[in-house]
N, CA, C and O atoms as CSV, one atom per row, in Angstrom:
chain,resi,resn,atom,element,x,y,z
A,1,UNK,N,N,61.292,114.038,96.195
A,1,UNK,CA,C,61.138,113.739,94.784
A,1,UNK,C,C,61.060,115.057,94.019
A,1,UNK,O,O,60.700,116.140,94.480
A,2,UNK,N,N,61.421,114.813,92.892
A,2,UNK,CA,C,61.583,116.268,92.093
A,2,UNK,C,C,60.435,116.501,91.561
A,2,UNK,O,O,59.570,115.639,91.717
A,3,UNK,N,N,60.081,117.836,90.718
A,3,UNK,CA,C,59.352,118.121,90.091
A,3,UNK,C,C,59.031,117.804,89.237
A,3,UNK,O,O,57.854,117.777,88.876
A,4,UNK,N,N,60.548,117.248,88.265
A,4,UNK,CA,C,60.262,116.586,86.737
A,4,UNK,C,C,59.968,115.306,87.112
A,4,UNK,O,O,58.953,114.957,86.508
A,5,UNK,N,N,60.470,114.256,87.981
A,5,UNK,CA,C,60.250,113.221,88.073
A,5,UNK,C,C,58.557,112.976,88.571
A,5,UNK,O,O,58.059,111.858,88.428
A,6,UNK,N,N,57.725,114.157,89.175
A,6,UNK,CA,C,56.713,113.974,89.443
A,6,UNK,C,C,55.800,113.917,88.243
A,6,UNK,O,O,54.896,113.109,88.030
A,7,UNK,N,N,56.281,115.109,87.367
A,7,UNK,CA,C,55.757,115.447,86.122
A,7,UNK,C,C,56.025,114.149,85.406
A,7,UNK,O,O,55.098,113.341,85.343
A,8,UNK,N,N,56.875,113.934,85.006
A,8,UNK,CA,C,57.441,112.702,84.184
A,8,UNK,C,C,57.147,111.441,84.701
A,8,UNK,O,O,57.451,110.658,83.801
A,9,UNK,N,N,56.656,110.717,85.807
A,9,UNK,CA,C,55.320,110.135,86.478
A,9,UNK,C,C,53.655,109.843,85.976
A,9,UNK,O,O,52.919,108.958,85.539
A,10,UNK,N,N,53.677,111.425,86.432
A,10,UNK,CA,C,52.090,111.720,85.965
A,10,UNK,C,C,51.637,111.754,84.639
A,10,UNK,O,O,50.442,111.779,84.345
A,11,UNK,N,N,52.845,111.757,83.577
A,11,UNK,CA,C,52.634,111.743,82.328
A,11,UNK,C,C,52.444,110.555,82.209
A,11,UNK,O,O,51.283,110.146,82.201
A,12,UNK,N,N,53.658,109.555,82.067
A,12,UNK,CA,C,53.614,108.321,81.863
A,12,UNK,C,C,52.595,107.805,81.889
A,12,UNK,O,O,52.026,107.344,80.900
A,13,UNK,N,N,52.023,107.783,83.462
A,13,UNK,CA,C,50.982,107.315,84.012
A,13,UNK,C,C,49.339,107.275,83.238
A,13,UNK,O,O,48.536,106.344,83.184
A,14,UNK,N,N,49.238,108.828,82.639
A,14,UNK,CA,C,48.242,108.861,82.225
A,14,UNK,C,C,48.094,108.566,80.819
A,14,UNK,O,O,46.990,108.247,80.378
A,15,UNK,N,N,48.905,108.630,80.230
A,15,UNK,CA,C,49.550,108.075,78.630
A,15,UNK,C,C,49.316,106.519,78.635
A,15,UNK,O,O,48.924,106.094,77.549
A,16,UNK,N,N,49.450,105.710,79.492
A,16,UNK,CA,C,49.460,104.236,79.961
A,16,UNK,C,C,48.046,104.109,80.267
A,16,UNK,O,O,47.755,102.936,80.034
A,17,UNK,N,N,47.372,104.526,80.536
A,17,UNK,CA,C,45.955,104.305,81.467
A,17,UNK,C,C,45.047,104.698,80.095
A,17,UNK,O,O,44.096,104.006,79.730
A,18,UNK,N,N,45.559,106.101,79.293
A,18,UNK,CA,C,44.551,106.173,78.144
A,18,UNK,C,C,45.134,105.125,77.110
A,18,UNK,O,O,44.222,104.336,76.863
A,19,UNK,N,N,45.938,104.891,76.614
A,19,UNK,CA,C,46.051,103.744,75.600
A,19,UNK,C,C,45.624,102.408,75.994
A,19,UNK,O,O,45.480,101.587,75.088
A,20,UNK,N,N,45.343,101.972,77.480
A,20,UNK,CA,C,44.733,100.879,77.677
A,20,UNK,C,C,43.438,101.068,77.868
A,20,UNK,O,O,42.644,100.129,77.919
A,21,UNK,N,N,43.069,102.424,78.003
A,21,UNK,CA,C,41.597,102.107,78.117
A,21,UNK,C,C,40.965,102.234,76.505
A,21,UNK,O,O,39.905,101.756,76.101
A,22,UNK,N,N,41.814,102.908,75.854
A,22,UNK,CA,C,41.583,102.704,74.527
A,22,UNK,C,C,41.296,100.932,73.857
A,22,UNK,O,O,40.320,100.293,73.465
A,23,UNK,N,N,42.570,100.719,74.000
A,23,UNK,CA,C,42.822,98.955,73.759
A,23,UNK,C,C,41.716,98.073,74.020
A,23,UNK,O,O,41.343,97.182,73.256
A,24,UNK,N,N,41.072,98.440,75.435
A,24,UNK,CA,C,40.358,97.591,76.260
A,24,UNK,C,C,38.974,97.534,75.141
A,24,UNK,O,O,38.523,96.622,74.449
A,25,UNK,N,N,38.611,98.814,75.321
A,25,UNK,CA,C,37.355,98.559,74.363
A,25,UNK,C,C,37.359,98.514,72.938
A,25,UNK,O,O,36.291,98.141,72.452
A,26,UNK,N,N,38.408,98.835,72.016
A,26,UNK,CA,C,38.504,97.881,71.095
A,26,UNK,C,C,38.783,96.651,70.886
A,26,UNK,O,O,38.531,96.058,69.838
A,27,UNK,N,N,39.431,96.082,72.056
A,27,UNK,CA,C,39.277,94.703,71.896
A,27,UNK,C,C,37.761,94.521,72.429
A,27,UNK,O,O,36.901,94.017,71.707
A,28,UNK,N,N,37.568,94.846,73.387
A,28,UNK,CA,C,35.756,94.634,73.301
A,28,UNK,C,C,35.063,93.935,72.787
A,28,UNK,O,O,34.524,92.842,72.956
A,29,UNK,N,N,35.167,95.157,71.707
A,29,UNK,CA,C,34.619,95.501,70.385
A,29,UNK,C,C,34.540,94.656,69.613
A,29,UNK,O,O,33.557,94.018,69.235
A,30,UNK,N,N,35.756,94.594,69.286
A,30,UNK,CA,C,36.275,93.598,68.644
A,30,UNK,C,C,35.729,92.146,68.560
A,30,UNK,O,O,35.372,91.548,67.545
A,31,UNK,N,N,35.740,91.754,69.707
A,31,UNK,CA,C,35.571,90.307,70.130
A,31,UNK,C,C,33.860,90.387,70.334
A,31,UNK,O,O,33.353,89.400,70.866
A,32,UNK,N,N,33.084,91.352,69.993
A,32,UNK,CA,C,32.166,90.957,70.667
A,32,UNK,C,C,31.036,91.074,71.536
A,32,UNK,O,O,29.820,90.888,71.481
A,33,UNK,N,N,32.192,91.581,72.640
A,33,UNK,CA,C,32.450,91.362,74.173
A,33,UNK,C,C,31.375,93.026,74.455
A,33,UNK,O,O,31.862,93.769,75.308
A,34,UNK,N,N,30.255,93.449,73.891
A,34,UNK,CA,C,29.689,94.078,74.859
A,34,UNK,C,C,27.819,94.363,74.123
A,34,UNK,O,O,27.284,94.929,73.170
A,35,UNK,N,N,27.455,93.571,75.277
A,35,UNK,CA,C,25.942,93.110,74.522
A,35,UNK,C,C,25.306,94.204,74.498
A,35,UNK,O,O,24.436,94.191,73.627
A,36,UNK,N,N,25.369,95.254,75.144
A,36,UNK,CA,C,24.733,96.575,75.350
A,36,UNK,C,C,24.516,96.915,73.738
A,36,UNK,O,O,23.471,97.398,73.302
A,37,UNK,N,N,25.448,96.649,73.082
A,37,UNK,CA,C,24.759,97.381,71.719
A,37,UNK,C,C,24.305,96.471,71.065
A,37,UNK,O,O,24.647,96.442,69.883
A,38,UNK,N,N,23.438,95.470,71.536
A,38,UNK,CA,C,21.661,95.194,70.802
A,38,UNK,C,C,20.799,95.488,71.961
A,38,UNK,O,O,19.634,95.789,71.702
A,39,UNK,N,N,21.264,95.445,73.517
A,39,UNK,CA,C,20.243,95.799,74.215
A,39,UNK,C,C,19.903,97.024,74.780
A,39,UNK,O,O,18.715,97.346,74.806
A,40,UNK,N,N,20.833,97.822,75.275
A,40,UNK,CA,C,21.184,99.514,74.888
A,40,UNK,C,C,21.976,100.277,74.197
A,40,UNK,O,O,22.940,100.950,74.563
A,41,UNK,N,N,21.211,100.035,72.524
A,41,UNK,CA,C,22.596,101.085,72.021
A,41,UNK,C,C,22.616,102.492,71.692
A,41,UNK,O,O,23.259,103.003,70.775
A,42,UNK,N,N,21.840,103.088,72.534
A,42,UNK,CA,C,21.613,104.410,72.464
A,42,UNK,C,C,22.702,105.185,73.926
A,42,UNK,O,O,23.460,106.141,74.095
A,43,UNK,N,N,22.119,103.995,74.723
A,43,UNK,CA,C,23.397,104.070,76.250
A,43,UNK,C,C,24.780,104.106,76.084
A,43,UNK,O,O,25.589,104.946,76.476
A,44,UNK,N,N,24.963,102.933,75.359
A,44,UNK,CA,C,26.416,102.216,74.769
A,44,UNK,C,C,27.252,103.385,74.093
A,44,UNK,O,O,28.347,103.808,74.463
A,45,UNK,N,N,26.325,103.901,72.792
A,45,UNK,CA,C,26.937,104.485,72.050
A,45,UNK,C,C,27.513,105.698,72.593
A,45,UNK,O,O,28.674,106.039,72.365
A,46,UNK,N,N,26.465,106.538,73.520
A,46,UNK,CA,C,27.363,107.618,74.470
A,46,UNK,C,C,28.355,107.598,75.268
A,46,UNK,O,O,29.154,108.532,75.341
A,47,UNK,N,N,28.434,106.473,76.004
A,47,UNK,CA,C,29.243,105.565,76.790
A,47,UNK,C,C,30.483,105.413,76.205
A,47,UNK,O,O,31.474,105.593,76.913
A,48,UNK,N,N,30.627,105.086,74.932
A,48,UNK,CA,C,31.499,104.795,74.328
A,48,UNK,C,C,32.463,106.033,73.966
A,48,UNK,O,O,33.646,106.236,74.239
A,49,UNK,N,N,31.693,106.640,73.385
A,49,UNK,CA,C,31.741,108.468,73.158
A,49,UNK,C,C,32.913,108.396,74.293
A,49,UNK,O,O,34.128,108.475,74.108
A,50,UNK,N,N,32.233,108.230,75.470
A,50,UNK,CA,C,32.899,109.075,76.452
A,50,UNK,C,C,34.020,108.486,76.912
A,50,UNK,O,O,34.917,109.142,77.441
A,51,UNK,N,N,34.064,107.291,76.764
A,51,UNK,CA,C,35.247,106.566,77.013
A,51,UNK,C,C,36.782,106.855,75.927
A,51,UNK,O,O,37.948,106.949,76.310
A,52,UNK,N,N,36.293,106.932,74.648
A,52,UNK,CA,C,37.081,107.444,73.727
A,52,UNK,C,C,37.422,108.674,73.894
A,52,UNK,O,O,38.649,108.766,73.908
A,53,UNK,N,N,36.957,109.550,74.011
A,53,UNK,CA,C,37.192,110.897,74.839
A,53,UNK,C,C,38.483,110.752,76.149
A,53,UNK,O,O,39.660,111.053,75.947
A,54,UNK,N,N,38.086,110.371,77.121
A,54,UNK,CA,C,38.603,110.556,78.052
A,54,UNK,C,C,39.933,109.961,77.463
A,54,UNK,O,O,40.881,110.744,77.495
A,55,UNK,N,N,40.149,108.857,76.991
A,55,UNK,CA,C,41.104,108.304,76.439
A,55,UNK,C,C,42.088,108.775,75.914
A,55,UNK,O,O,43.185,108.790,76.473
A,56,UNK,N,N,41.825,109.330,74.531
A,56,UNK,CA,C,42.295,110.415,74.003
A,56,UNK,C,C,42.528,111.826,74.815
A,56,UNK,O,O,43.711,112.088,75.034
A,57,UNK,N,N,41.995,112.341,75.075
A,57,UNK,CA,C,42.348,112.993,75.883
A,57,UNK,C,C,43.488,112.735,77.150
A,57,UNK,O,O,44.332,113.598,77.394
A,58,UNK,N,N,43.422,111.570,77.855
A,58,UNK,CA,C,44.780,111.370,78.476
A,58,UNK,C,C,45.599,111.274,78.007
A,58,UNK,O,O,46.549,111.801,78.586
A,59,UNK,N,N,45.889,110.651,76.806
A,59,UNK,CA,C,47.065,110.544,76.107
A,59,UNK,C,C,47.603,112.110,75.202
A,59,UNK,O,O,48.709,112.268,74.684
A,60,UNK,N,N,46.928,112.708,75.213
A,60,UNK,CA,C,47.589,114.043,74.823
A,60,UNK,C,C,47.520,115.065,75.983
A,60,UNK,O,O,48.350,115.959,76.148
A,61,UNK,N,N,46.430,114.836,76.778
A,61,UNK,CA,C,47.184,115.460,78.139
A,61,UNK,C,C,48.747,115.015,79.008
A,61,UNK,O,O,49.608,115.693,79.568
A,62,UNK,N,N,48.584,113.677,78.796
A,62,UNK,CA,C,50.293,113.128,79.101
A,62,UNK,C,C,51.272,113.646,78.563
A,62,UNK,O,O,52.337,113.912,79.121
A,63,UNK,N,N,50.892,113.893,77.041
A,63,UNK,CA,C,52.020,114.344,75.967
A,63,UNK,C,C,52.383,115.673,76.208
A,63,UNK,O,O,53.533,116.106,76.289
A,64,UNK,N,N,51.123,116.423,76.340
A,64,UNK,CA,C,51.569,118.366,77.136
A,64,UNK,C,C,52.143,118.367,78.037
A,64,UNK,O,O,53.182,119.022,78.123
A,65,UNK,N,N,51.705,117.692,78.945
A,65,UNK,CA,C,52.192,117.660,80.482
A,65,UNK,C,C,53.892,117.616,80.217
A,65,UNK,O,O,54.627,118.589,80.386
A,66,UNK,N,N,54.389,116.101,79.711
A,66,UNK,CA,C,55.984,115.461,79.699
A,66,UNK,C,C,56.774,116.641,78.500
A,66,UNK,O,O,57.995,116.791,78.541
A,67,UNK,N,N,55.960,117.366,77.539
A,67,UNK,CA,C,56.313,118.043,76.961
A,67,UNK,C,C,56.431,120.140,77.339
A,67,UNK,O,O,56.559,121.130,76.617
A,68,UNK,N,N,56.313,119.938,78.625
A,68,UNK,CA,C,56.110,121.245,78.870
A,68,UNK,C,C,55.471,122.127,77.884
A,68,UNK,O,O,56.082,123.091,77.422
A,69,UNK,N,N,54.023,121.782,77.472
A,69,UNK,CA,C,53.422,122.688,76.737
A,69,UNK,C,C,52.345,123.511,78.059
A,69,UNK,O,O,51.963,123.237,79.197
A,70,UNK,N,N,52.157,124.839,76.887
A,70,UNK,CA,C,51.638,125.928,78.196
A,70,UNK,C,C,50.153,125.312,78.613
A,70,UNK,O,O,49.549,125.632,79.636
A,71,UNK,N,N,49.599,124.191,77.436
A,71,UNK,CA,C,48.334,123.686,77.594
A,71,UNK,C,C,48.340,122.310,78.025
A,71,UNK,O,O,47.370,121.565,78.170
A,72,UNK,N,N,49.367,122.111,78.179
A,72,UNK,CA,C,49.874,120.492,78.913
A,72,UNK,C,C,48.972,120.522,80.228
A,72,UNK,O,O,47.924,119.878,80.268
A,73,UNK,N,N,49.336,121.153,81.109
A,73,UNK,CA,C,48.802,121.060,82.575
A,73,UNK,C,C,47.363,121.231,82.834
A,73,UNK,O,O,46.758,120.689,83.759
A,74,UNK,N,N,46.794,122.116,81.846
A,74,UNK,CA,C,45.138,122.124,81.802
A,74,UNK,C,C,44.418,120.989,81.482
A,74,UNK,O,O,43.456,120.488,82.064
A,75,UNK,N,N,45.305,120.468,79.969
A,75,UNK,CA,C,44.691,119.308,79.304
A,75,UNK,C,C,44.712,117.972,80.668
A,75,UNK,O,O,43.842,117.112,80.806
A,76,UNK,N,N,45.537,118.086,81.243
A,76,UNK,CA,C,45.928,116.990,82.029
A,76,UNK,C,C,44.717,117.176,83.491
A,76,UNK,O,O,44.324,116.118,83.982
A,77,UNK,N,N,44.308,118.218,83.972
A,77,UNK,CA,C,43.637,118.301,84.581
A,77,UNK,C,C,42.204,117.542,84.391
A,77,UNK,O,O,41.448,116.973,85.179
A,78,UNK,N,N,42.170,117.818,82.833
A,78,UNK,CA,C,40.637,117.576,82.531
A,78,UNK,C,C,40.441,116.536,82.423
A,78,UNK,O,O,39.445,115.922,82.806
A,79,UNK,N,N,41.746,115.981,81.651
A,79,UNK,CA,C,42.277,114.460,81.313
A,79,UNK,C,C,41.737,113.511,82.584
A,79,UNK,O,O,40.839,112.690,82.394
A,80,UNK,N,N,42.188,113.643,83.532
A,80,UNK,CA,C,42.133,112.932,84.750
A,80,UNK,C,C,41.146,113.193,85.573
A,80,UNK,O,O,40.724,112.275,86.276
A,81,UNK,N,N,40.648,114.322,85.649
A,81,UNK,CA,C,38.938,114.259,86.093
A,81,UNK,C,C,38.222,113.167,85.503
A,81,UNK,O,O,37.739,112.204,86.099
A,82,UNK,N,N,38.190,113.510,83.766
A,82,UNK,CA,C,37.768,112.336,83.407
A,82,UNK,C,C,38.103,111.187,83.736
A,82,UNK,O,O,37.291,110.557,84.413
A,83,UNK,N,N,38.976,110.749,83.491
A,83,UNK,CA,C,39.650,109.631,84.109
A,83,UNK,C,C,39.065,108.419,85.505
A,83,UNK,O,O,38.903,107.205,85.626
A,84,UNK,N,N,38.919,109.580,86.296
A,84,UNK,CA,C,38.715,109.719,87.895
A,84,UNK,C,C,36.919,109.136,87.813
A,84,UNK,O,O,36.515,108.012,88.110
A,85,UNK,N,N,36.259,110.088,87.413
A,85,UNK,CA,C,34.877,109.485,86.848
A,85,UNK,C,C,34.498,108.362,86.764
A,85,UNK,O,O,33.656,107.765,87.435
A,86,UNK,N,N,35.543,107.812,85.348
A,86,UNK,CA,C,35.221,106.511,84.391
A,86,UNK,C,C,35.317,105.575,85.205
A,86,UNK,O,O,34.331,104.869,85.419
A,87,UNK,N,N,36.510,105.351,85.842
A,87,UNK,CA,C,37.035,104.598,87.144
A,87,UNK,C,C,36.189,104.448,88.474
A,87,UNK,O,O,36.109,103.426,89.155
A,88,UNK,N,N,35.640,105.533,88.686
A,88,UNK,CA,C,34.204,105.288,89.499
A,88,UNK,C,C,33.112,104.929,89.249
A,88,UNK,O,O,32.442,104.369,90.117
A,89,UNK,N,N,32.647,105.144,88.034
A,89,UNK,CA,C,31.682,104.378,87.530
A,89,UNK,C,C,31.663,103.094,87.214
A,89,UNK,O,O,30.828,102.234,87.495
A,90,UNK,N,N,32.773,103.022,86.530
A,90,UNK,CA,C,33.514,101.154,85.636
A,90,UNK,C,C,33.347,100.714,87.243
A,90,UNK,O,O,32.398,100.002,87.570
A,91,UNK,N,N,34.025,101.036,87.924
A,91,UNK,CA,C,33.984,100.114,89.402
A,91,UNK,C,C,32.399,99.896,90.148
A,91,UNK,O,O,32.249,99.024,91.004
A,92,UNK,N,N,31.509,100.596,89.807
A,92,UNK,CA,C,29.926,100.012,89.909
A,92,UNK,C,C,29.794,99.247,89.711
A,92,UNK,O,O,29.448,98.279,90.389
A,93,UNK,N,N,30.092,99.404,88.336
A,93,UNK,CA,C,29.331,98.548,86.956
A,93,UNK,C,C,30.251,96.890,87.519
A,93,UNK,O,O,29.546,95.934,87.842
A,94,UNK,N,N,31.363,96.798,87.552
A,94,UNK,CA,C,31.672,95.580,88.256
A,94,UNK,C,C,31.436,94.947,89.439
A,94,UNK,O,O,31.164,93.749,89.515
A,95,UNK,N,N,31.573,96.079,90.855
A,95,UNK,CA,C,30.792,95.772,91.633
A,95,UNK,C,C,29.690,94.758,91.961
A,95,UNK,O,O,29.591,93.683,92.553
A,96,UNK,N,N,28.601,95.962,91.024
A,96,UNK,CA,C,27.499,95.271,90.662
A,96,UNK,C,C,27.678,93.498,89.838
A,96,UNK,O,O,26.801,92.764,90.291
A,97,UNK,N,N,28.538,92.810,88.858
A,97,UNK,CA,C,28.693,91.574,88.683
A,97,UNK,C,C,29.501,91.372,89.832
A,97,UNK,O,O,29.992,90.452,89.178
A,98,UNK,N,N,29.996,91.344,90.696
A,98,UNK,CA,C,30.332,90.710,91.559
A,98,UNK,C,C,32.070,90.093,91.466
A,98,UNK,O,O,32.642,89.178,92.060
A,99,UNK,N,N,32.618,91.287,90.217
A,99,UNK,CA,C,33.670,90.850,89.953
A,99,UNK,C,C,34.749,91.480,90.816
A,99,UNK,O,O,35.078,92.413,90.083
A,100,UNK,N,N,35.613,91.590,92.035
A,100,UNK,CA,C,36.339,91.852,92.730
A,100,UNK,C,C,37.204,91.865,92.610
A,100,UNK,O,O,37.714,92.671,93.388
A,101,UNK,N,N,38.306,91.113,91.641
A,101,UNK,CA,C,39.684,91.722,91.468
A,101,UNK,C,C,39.186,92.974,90.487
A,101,UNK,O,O,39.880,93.902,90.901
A,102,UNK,N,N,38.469,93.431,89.553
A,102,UNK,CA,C,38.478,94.435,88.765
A,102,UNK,C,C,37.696,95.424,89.178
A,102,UNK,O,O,37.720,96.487,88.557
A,103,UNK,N,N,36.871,95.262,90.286
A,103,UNK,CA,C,36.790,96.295,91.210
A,103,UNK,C,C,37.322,96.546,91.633
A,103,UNK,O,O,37.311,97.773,91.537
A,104,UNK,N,N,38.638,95.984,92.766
A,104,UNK,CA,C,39.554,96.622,93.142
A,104,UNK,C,C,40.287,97.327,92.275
A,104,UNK,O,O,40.132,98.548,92.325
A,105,UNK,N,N,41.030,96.906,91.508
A,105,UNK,CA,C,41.747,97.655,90.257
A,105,UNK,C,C,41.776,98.763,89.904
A,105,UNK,O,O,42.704,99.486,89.543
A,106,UNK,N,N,40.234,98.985,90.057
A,106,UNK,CA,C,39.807,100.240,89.714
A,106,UNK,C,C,39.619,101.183,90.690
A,106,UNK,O,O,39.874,102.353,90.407
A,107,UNK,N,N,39.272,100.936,91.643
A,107,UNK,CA,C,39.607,101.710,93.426
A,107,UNK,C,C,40.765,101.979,93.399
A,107,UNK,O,O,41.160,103.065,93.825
A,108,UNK,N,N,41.489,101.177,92.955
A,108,UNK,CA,C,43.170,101.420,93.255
A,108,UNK,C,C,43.436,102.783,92.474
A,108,UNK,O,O,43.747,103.872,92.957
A,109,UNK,N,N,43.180,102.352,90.799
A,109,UNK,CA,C,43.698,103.405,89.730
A,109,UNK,C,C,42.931,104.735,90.214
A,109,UNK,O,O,43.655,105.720,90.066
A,110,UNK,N,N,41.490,105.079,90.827
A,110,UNK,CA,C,40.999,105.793,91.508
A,110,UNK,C,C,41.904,106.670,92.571
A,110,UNK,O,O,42.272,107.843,92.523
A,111,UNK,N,N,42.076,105.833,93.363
A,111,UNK,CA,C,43.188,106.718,94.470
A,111,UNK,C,C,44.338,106.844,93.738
A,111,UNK,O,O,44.612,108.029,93.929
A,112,UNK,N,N,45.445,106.266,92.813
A,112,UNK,CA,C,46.283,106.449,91.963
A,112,UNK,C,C,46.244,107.545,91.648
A,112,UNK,O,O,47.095,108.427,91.764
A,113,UNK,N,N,44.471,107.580,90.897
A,113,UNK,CA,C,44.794,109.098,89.796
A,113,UNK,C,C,44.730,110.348,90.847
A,113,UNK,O,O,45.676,111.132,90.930
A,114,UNK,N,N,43.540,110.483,91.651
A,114,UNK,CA,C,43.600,111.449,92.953
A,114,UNK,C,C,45.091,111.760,93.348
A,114,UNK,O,O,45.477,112.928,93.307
A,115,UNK,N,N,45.858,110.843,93.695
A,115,UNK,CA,C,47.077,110.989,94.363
A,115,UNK,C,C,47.625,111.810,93.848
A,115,UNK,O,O,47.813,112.903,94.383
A,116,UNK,N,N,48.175,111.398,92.247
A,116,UNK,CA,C,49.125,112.406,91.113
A,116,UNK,C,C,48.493,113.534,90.911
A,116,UNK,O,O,49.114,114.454,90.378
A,117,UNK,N,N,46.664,113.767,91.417
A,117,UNK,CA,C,46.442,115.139,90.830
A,117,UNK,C,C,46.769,115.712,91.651
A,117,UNK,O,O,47.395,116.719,91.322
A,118,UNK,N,N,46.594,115.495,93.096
A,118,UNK,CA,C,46.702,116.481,94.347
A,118,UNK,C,C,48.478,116.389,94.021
A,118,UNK,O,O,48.720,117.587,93.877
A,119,UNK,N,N,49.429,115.873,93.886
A,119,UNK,CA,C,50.506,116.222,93.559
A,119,UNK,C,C,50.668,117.186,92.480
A,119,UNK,O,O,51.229,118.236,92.791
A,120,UNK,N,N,50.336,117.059,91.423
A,120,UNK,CA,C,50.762,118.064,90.462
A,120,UNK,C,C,50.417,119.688,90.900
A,120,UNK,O,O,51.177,120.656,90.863
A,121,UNK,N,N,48.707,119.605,91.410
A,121,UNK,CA,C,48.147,120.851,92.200
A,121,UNK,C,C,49.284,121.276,92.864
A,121,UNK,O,O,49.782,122.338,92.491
A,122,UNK,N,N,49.879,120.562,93.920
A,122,UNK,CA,C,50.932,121.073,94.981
A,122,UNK,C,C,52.199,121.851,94.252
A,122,UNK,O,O,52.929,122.732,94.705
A,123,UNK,N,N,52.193,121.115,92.775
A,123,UNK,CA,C,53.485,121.688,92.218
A,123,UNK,C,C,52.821,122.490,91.785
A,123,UNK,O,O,53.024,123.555,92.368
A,124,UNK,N,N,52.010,122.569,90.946
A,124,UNK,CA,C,51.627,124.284,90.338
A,124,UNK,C,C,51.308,125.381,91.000
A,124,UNK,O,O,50.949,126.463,90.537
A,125,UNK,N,N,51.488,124.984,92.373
A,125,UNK,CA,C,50.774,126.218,93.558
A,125,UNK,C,C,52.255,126.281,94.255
A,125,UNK,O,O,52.507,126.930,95.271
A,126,UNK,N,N,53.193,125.477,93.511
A,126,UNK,CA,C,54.618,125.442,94.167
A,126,UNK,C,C,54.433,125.629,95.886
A,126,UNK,O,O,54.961,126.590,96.444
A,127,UNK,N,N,53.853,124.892,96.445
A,127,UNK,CA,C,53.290,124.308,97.706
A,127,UNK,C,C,54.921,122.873,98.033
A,127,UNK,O,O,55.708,122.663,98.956
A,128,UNK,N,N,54.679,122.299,96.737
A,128,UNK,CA,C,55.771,121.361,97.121
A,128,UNK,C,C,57.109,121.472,96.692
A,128,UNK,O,O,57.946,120.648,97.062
């Protein structure tokens, strides 16, 4: 597999993952759908913080990355650490309800994101 097609992958990928995780919790939001902010909203509200963050942040780390900017590949690093995190944590937090297809999901997107980083690493160390 090529380099651009790896790059052009890993962009996609993370461009897709932050606009849905964006989506996800404004629809939430939206609907409702998260009691934490009358019963922790001091938790919530950081939580949230950080979710919007990471979010944003993937989606303009995707955009450097597919755009060969010189700050593409950093942003994308950080992008997906975060990423990597949220996805380990979110998969507790379901765990813990006992919800199993969206725990898996998230194990999956977990090894997903690992996968493309240790790939991109390989390309920037031109290893691959």
């Amino acid at each position: 597999m090529s380099t651009i097609v790896i790059e052009i992958i890993a962009s996609i990928y993370t461009i897709i993952i932050g606009i849905a995780m964006l989506c996800m919790w404004l629809l939430l939001l939206m609907k409702r759908e998260v009691p934490e902010l009358n019963t922790k909203p001091t938790q919530i509200f950081f939580h949230l913080v950080a979710e919007f963050l990471t979010s944003v942040m993937l989606i303009i780390g995707g955009l450097g990355l597919i755009m060969n900017q010189s700050w593409g590949v950093a942003l994308f690093f950080i992008a997906i650490g975060m990423a990597i995190y949220s996805t380990i944590n979110a998969a507790g937090f379901y765990g813990q309800l006992k919800d199993w297809p969206m725990f898996i999901a998230l194990i999956v997107f977990t090894f997903v994101s690992l996968l493309i980083s240790i790939l991109i690493i390989l390309l920037e160390f031109q290893i691959l």
